[in-house]
N, CA, C and O atoms as CSV, one atom per row, in Angstrom:
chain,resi,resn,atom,element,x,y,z
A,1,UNK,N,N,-7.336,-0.019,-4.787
A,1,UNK,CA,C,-8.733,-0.240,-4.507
A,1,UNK,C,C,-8.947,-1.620,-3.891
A,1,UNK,O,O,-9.728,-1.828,-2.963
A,2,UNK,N,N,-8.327,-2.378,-4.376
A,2,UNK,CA,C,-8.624,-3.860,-4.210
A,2,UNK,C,C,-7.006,-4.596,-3.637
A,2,UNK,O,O,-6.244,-5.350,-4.243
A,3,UNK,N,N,-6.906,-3.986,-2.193
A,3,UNK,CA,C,-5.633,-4.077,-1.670
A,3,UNK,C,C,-5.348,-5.738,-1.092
A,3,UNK,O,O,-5.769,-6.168,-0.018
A,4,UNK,N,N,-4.646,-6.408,-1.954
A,4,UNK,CA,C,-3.960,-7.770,-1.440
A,4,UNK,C,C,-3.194,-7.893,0.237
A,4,UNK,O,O,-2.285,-7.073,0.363
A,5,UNK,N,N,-3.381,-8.581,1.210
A,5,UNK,CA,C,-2.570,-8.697,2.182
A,5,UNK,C,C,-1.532,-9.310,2.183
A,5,UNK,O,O,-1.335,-10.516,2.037
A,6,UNK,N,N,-0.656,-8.264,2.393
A,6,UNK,CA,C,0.958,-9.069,1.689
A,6,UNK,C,C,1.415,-9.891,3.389
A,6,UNK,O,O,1.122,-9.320,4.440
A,7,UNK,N,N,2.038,-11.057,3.375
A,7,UNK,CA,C,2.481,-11.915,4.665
A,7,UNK,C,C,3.375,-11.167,5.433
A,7,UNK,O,O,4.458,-10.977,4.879
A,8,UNK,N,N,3.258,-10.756,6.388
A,8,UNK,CA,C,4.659,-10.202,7.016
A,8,UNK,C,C,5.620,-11.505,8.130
A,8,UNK,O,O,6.157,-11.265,9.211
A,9,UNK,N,N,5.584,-12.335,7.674
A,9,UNK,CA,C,6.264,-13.022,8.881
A,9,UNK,C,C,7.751,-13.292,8.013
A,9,UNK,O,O,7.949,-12.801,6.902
A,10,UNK,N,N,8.444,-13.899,8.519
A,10,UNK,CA,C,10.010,-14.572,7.645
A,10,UNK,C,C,9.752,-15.760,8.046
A,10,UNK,O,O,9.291,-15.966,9.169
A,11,UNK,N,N,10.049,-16.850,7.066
A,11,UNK,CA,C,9.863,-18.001,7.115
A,11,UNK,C,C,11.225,-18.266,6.951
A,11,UNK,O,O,11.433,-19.451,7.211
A,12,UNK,N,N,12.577,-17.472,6.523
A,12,UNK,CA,C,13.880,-18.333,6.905
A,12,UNK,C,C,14.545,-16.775,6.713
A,12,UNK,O,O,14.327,-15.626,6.329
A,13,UNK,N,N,15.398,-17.579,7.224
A,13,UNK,CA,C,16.802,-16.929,7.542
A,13,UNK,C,C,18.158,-17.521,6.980
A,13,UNK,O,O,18.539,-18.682,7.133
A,14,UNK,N,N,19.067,-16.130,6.045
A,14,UNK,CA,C,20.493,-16.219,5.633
A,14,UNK,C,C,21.456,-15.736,6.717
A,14,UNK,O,O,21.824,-14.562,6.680
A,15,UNK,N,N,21.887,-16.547,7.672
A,15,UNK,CA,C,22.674,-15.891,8.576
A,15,UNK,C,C,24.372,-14.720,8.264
A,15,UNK,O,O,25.164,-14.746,7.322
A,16,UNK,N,N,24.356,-14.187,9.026
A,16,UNK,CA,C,25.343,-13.064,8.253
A,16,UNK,C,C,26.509,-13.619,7.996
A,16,UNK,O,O,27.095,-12.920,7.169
A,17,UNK,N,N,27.287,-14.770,8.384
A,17,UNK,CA,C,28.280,-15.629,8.231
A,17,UNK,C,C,28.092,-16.367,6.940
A,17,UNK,O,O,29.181,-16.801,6.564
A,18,UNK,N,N,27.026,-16.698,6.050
A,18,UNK,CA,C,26.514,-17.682,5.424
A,18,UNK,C,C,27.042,-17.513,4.099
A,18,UNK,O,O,25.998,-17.044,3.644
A,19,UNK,N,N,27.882,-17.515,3.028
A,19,UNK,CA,C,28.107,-17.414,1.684
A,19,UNK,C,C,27.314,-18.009,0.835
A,19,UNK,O,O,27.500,-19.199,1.085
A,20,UNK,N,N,26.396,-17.931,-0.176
A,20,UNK,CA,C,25.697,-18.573,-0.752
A,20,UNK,C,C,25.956,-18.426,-2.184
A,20,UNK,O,O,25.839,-17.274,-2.603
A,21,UNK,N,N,26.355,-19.530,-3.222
A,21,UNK,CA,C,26.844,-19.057,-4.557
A,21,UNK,C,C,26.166,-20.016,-5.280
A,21,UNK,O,O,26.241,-21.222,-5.046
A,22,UNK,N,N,25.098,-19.196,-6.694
A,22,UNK,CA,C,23.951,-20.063,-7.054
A,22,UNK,C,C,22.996,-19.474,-6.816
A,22,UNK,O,O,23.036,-18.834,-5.765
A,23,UNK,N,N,21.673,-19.398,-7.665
A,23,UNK,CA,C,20.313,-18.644,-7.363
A,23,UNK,C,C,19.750,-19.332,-6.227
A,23,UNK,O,O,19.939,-20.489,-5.851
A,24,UNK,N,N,18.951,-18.327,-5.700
A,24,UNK,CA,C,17.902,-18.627,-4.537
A,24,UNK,C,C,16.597,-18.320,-4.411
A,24,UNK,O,O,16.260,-17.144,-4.273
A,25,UNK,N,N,15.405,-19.648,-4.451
A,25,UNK,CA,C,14.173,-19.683,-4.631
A,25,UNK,C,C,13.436,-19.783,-3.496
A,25,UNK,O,O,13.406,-20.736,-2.718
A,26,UNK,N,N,12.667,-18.452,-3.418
A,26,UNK,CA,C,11.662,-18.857,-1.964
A,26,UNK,C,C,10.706,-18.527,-2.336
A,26,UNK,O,O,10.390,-17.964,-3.384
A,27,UNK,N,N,9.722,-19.105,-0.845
A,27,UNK,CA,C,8.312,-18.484,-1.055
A,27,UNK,C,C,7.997,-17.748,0.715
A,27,UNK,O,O,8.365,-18.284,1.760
A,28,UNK,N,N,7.514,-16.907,0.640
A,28,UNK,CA,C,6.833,-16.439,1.955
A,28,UNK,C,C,7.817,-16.090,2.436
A,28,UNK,O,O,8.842,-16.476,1.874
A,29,UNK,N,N,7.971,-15.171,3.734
A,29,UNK,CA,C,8.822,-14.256,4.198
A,29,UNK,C,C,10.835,-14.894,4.287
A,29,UNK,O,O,11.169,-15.971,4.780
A,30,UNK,N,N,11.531,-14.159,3.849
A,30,UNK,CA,C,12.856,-14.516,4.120
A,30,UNK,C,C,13.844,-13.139,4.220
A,30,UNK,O,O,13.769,-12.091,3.578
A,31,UNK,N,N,14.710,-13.516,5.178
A,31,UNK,CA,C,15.600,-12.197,5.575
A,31,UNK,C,C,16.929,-12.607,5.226
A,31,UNK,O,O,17.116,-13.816,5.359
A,32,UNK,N,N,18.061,-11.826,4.750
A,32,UNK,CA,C,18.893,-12.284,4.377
A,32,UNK,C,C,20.438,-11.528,5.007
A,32,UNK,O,O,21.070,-10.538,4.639
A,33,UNK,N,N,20.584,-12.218,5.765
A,33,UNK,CA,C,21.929,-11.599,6.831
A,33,UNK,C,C,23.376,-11.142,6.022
A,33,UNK,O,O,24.071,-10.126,6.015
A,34,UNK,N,N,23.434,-12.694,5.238
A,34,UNK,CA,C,24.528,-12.479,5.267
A,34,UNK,C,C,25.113,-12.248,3.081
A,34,UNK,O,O,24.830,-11.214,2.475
A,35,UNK,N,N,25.822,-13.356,2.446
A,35,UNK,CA,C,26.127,-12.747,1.297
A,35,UNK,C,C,25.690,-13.879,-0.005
A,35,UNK,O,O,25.933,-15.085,-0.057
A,36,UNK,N,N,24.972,-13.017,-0.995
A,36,UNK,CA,C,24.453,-14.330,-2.124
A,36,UNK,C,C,25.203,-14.057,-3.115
A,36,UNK,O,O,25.533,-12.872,-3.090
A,37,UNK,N,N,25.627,-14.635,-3.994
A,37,UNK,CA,C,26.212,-14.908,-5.630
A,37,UNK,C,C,25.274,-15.652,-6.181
A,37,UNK,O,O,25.232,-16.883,-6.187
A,38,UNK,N,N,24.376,-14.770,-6.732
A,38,UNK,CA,C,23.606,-15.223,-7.401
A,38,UNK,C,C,22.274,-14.637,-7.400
A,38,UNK,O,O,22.123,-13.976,-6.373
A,39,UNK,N,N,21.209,-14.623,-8.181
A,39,UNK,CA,C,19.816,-14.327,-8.374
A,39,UNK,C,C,19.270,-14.626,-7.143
A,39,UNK,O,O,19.734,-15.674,-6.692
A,40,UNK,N,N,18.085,-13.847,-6.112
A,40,UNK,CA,C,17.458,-14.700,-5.215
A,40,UNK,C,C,15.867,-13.818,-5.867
A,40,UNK,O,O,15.683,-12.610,-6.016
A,41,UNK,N,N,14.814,-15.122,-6.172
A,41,UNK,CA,C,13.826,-14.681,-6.911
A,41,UNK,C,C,12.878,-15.438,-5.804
A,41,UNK,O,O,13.151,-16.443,-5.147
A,42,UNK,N,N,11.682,-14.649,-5.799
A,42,UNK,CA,C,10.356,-15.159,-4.897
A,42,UNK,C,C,9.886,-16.383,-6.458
A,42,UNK,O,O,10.271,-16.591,-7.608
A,43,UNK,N,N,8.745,-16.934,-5.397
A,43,UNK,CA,C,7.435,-17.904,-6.310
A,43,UNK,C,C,6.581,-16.588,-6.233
A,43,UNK,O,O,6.180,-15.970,-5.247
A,44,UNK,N,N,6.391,-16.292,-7.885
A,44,UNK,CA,C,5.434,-15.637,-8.330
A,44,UNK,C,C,4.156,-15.823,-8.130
A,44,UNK,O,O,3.464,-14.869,-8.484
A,45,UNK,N,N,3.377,-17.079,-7.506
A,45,UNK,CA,C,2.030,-17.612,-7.556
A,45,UNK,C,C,2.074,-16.792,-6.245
A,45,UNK,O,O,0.963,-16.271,-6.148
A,46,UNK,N,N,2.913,-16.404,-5.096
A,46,UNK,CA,C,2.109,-16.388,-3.525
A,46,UNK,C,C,3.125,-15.215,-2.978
A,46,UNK,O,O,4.270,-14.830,-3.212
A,47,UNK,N,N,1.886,-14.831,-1.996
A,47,UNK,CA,C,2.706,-13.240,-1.363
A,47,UNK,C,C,3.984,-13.686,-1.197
A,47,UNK,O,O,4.124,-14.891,-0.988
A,48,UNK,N,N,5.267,-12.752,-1.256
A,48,UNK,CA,C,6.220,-12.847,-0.617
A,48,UNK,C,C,6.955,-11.596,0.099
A,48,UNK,O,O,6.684,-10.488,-0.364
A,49,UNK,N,N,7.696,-11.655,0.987
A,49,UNK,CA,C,8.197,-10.792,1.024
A,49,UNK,C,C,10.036,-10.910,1.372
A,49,UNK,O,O,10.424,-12.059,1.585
A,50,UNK,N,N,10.938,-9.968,1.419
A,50,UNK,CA,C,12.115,-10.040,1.295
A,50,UNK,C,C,13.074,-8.944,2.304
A,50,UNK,O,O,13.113,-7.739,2.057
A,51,UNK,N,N,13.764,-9.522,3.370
A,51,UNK,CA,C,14.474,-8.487,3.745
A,51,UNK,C,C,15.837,-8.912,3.512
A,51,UNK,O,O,16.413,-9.999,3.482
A,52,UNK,N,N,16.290,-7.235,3.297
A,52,UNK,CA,C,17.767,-7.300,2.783
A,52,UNK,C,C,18.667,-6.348,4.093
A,52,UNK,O,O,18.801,-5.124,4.081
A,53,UNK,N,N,19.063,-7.049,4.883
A,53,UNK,CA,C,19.315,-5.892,6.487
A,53,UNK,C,C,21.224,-5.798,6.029
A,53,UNK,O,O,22.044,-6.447,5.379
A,54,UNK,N,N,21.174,-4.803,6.695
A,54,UNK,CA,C,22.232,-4.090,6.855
A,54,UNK,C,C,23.693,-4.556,6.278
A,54,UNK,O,O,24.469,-4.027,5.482
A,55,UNK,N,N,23.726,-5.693,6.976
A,55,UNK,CA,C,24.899,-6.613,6.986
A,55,UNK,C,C,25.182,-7.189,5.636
A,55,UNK,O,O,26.284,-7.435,5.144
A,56,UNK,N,N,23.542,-7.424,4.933
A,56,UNK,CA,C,23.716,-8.227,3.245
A,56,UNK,C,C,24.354,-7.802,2.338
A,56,UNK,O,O,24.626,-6.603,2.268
A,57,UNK,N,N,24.812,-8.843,1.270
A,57,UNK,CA,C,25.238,-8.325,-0.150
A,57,UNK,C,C,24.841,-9.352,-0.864
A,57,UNK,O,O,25.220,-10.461,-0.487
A,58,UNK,N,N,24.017,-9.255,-2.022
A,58,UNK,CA,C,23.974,-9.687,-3.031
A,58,UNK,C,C,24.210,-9.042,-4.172
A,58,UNK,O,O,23.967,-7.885,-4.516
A,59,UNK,N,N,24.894,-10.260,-4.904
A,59,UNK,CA,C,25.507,-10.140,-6.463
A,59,UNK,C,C,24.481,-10.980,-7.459
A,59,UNK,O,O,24.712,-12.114,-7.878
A,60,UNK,N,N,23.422,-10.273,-7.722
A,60,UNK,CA,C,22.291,-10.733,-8.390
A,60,UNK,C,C,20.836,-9.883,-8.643
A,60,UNK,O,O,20.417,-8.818,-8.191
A,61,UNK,N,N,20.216,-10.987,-9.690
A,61,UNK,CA,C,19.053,-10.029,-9.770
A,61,UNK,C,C,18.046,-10.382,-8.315
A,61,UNK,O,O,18.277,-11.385,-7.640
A,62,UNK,N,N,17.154,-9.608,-8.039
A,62,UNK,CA,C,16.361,-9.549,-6.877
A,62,UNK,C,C,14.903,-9.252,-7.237
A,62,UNK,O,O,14.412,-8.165,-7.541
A,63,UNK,N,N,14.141,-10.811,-7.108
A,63,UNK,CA,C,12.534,-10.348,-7.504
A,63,UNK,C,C,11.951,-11.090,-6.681
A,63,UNK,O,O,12.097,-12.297,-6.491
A,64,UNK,N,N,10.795,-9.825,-5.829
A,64,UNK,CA,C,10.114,-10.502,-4.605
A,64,UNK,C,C,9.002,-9.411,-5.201
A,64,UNK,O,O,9.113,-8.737,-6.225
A,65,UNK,N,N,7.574,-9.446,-3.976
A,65,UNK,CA,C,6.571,-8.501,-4.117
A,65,UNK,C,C,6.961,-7.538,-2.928
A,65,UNK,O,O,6.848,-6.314,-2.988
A,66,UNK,N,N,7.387,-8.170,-1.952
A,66,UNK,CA,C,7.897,-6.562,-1.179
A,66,UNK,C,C,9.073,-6.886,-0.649
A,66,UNK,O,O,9.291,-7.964,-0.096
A,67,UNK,N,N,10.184,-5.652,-0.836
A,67,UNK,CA,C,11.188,-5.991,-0.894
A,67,UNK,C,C,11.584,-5.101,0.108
A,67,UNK,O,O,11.200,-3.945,-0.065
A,68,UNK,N,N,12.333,-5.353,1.236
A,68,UNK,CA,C,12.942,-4.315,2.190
A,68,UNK,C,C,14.311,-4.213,2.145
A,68,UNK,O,O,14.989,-5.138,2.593
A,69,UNK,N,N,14.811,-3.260,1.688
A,69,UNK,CA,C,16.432,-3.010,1.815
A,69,UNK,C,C,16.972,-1.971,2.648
A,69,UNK,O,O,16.556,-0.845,2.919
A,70,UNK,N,N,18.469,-2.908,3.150
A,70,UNK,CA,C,19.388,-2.280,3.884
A,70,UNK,C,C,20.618,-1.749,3.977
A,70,UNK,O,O,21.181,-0.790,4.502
A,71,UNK,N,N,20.919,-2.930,3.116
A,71,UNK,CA,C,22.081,-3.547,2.258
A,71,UNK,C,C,22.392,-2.897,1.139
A,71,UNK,O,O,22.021,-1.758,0.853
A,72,UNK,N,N,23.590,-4.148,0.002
A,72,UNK,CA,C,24.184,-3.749,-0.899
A,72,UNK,C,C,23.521,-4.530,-2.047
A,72,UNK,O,O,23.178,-5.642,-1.646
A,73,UNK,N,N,23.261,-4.343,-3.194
A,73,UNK,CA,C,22.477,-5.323,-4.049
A,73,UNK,C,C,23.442,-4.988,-5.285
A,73,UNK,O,O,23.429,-3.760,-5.366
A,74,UNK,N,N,24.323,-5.543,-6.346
A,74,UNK,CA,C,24.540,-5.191,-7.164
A,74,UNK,C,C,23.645,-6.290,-8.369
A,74,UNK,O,O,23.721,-7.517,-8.444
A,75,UNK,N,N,23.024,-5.575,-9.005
A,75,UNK,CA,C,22.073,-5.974,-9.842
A,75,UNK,C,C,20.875,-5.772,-9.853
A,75,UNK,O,O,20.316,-5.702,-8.758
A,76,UNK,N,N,20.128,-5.622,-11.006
A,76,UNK,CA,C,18.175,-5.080,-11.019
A,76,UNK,C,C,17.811,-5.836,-10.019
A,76,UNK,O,O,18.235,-6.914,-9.601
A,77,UNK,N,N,16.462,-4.712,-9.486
A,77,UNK,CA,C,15.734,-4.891,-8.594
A,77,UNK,C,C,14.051,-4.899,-9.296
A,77,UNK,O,O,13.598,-4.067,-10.082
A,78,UNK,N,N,13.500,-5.847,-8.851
A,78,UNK,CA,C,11.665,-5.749,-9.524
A,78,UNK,C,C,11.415,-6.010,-7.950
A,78,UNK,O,O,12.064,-6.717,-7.179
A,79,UNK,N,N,10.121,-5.112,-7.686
A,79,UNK,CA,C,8.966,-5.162,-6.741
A,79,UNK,C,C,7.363,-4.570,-7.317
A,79,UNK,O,O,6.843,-3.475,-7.532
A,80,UNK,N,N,6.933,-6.190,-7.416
A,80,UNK,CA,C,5.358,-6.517,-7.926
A,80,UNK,C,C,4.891,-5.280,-7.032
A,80,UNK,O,O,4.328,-4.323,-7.564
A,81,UNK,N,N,5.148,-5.324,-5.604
A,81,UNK,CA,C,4.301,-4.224,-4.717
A,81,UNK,C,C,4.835,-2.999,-4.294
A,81,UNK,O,O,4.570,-1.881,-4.736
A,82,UNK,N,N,5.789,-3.380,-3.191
A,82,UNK,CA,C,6.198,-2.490,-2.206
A,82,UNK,C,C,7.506,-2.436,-2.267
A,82,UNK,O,O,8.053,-3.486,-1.930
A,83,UNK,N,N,8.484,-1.223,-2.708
A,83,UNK,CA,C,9.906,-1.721,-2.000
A,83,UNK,C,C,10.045,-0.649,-1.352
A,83,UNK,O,O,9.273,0.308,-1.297
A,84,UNK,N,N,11.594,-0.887,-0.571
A,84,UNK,CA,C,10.789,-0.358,0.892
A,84,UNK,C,C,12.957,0.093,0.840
A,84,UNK,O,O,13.763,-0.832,0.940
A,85,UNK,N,N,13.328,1.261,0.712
A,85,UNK,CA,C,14.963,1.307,0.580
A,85,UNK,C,C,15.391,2.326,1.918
A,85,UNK,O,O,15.396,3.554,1.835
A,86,UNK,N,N,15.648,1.769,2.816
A,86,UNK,CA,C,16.567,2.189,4.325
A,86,UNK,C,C,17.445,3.031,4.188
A,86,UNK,O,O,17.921,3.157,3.060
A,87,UNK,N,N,17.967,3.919,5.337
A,87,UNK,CA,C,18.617,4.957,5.544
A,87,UNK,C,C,20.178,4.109,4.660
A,87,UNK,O,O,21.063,4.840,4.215
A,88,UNK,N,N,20.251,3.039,4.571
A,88,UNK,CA,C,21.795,2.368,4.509
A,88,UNK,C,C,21.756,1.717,3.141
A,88,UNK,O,O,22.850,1.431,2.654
A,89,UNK,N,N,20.751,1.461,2.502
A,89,UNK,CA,C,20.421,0.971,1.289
A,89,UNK,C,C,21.049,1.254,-0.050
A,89,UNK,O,O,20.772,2.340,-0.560
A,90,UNK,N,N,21.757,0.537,-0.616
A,90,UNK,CA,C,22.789,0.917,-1.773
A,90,UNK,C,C,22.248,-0.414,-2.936
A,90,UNK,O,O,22.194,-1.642,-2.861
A,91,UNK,N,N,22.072,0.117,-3.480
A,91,UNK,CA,C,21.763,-0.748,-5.175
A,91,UNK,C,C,22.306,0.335,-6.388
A,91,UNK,O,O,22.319,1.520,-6.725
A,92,UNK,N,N,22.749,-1.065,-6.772
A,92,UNK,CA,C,24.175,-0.351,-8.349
A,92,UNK,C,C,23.362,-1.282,-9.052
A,92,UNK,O,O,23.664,-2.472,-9.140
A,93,UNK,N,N,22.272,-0.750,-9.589
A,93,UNK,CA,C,21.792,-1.126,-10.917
A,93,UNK,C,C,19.862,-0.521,-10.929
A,93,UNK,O,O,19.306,0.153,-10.062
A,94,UNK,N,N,19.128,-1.199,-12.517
A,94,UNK,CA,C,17.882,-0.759,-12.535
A,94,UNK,C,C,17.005,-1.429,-11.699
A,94,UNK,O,O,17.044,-2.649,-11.539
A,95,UNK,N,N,15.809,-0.303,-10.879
A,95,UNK,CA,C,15.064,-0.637,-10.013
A,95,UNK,C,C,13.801,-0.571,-10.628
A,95,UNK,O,O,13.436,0.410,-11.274
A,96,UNK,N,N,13.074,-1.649,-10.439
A,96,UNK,CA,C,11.713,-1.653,-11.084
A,96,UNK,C,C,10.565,-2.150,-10.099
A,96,UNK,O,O,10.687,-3.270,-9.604
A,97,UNK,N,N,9.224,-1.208,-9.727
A,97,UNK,CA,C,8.483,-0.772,-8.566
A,97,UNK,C,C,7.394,-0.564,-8.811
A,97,UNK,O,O,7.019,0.173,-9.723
A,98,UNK,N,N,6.571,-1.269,-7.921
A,98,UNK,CA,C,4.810,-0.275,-8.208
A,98,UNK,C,C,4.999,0.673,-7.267
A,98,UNK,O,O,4.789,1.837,-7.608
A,99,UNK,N,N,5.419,0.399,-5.927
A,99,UNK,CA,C,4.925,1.177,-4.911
A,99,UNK,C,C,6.363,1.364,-4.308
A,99,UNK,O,O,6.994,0.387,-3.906
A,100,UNK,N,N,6.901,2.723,-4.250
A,100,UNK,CA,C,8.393,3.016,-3.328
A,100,UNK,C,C,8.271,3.593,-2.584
A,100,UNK,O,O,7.378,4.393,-2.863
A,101,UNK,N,N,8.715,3.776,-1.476
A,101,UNK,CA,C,9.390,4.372,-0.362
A,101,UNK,C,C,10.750,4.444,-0.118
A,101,UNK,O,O,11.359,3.396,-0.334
A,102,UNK,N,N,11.285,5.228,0.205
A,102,UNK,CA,C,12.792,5.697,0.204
A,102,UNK,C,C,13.433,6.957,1.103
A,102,UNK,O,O,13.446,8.168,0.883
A,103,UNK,N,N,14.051,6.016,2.401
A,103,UNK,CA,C,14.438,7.403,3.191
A,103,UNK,C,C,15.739,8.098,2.775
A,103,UNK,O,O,16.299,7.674,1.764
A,104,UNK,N,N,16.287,9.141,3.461
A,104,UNK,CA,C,17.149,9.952,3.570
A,104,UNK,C,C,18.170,8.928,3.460
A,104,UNK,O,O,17.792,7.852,3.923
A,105,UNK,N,N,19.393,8.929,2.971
A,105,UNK,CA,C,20.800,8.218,2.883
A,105,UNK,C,C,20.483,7.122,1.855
A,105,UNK,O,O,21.514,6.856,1.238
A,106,UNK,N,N,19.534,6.456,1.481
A,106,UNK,CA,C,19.294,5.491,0.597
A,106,UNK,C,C,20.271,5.845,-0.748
A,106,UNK,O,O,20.419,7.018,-1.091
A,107,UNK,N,N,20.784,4.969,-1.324
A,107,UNK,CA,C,21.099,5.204,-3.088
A,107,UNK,C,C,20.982,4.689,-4.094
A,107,UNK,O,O,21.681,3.677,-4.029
A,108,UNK,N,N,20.526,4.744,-5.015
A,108,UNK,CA,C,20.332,3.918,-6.234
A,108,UNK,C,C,21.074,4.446,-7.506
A,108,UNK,O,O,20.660,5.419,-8.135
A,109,UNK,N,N,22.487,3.563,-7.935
A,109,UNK,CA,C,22.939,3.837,-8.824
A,109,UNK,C,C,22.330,2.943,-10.806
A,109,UNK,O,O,22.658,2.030,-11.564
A,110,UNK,N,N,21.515,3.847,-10.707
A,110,UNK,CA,C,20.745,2.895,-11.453
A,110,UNK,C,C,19.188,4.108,-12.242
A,110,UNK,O,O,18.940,5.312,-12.174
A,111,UNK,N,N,18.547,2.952,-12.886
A,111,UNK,CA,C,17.170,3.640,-13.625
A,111,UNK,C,C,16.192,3.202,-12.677
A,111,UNK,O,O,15.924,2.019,-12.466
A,112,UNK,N,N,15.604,4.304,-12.042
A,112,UNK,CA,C,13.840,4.052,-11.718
A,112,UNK,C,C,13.372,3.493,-12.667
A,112,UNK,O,O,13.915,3.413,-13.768
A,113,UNK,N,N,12.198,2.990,-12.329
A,113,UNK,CA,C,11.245,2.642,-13.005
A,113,UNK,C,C,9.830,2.394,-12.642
A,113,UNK,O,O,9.741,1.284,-12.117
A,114,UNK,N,N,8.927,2.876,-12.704
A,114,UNK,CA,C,7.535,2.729,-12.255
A,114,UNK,C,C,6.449,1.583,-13.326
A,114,UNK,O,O,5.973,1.895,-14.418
A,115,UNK,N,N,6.322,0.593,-12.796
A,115,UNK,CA,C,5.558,-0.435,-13.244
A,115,UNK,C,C,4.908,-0.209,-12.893
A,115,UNK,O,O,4.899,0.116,-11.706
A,116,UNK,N,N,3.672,-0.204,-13.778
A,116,UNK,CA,C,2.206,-0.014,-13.555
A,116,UNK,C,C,1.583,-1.488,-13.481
A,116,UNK,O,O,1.798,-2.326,-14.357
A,117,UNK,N,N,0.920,-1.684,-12.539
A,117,UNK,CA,C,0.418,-3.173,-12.428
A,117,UNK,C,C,-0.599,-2.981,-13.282
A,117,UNK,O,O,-1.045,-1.848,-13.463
A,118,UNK,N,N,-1.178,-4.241,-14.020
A,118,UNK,CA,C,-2.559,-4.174,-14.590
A,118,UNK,C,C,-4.007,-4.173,-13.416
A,118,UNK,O,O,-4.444,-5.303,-13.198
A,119,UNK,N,N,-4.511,-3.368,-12.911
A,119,UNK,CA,C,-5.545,-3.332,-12.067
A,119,UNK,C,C,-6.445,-4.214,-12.495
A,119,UNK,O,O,-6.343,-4.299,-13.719
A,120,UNK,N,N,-7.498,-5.095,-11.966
A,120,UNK,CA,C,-8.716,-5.745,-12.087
A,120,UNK,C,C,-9.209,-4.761,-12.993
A,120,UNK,O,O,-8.788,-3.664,-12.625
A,121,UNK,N,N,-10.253,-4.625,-14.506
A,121,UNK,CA,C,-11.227,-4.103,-14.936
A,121,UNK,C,C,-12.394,-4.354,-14.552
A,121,UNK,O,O,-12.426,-5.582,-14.473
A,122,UNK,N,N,-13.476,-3.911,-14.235
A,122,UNK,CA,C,-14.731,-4.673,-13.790
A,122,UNK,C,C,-15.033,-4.139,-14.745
A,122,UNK,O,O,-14.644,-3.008,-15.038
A,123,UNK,N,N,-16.013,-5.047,-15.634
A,123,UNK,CA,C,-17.358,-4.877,-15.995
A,123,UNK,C,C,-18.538,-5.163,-16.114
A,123,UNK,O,O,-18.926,-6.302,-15.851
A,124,UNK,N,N,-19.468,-4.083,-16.584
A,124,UNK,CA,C,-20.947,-4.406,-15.306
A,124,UNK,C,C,-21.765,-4.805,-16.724
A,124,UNK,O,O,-22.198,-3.936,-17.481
A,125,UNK,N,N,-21.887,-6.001,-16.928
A,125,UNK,CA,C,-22.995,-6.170,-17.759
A,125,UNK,C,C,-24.555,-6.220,-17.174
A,125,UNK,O,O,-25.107,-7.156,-16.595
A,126,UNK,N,N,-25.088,-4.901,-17.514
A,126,UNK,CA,C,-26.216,-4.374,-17.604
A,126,UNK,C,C,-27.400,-5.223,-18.355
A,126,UNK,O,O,-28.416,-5.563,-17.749
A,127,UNK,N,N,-27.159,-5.548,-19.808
A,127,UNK,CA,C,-27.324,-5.961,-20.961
A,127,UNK,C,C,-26.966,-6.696,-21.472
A,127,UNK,O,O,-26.263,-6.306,-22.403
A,128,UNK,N,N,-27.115,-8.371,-21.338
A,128,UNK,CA,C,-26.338,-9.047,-21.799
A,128,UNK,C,C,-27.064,-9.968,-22.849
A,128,UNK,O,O,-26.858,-11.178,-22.751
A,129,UNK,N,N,-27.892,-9.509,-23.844
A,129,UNK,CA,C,-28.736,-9.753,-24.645
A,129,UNK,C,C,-27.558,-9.821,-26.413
A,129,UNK,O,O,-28.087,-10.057,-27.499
C-alpha cells in the first residue's frame, strides 16, 4: 500500500578479479563481480540494493533490501524487500524474503522463508476524549 522507492543505481563495484576476506558494509547500490569470504551486510537505516552477477561467490551471510542474484552464495540470505534469483542463481543455504521472484534454472539448496514485514497500522482517532 505504502510502497518505499528502493535506489536503483550501484554506488561501487567488486571487480571479478578482486578476493575479498572479512565482512563487507555498504550502503546504496553495490554489484559484486568477483569473490567475498565473509558476511556482506547493507546499513539497515537506508534503501539498499545488491547485485550478485554471474561471475560472484560469496562465502557468507547476505543482508540487503533488494537483493539480485546470479551467482553462488554459500550461506543465509535475508531480503527486507525484493530478492530477485536469475536463470544462474545457486544459494546452499536458508533464504529469508518479503517479496521473491525466481526464474527457471535458479536453485536454492536451503529453507524458504516468507517474512512478513510489519505494515504501518493507521489509526483513525475519531474520539479522542
Amino acid at each position: 500500500m505504502f510502497n518505499r522507492k528502493t535506489k536503483n543505481t550501484i554506488d561501487s563495484l567488486i571487480g571479478a578479479t578482486t578476493v575479498i576476506q572479512g565482512d563487507l558494509h555498504f550502503k546504496g547500490g553495490l554489484r559484486i563481480d568477483g569473490h567475498i569470504r565473509g558476511n556482506v551486510v547493507a546499513d539497515l537505516e537506508a534503501s539498499s540494493m545488491l547485485i550478485i552477477s554471474e561471475q560472484a561467490k560469496i562465502d557468507g551471510e547476505v543482508r540487503a533490501a533488494h537483493i539480485v542474484v546470479n551467482g553462488v552464495i554459500h550461506g543465509p540470505v535475508f531480503s527486507s524487500e525484493l530478492l530477485e534469483l536469475q536463470p544462474k542463481a545457486q544459494i546452499f543455504g536458508d533464504v529469508h524474503y518479503k517479496t521473491l521472484e525466481m526464474l527457471s534454472g535458479a536453485v536454492v539448496s536451503g529453507k524458504l522463508s516468507h517474512d512478513l514485514a510489519q505494515e504501518p497500522v493507521l489509526k483513525l482517532a475519531a474520539n479522542n476524549a
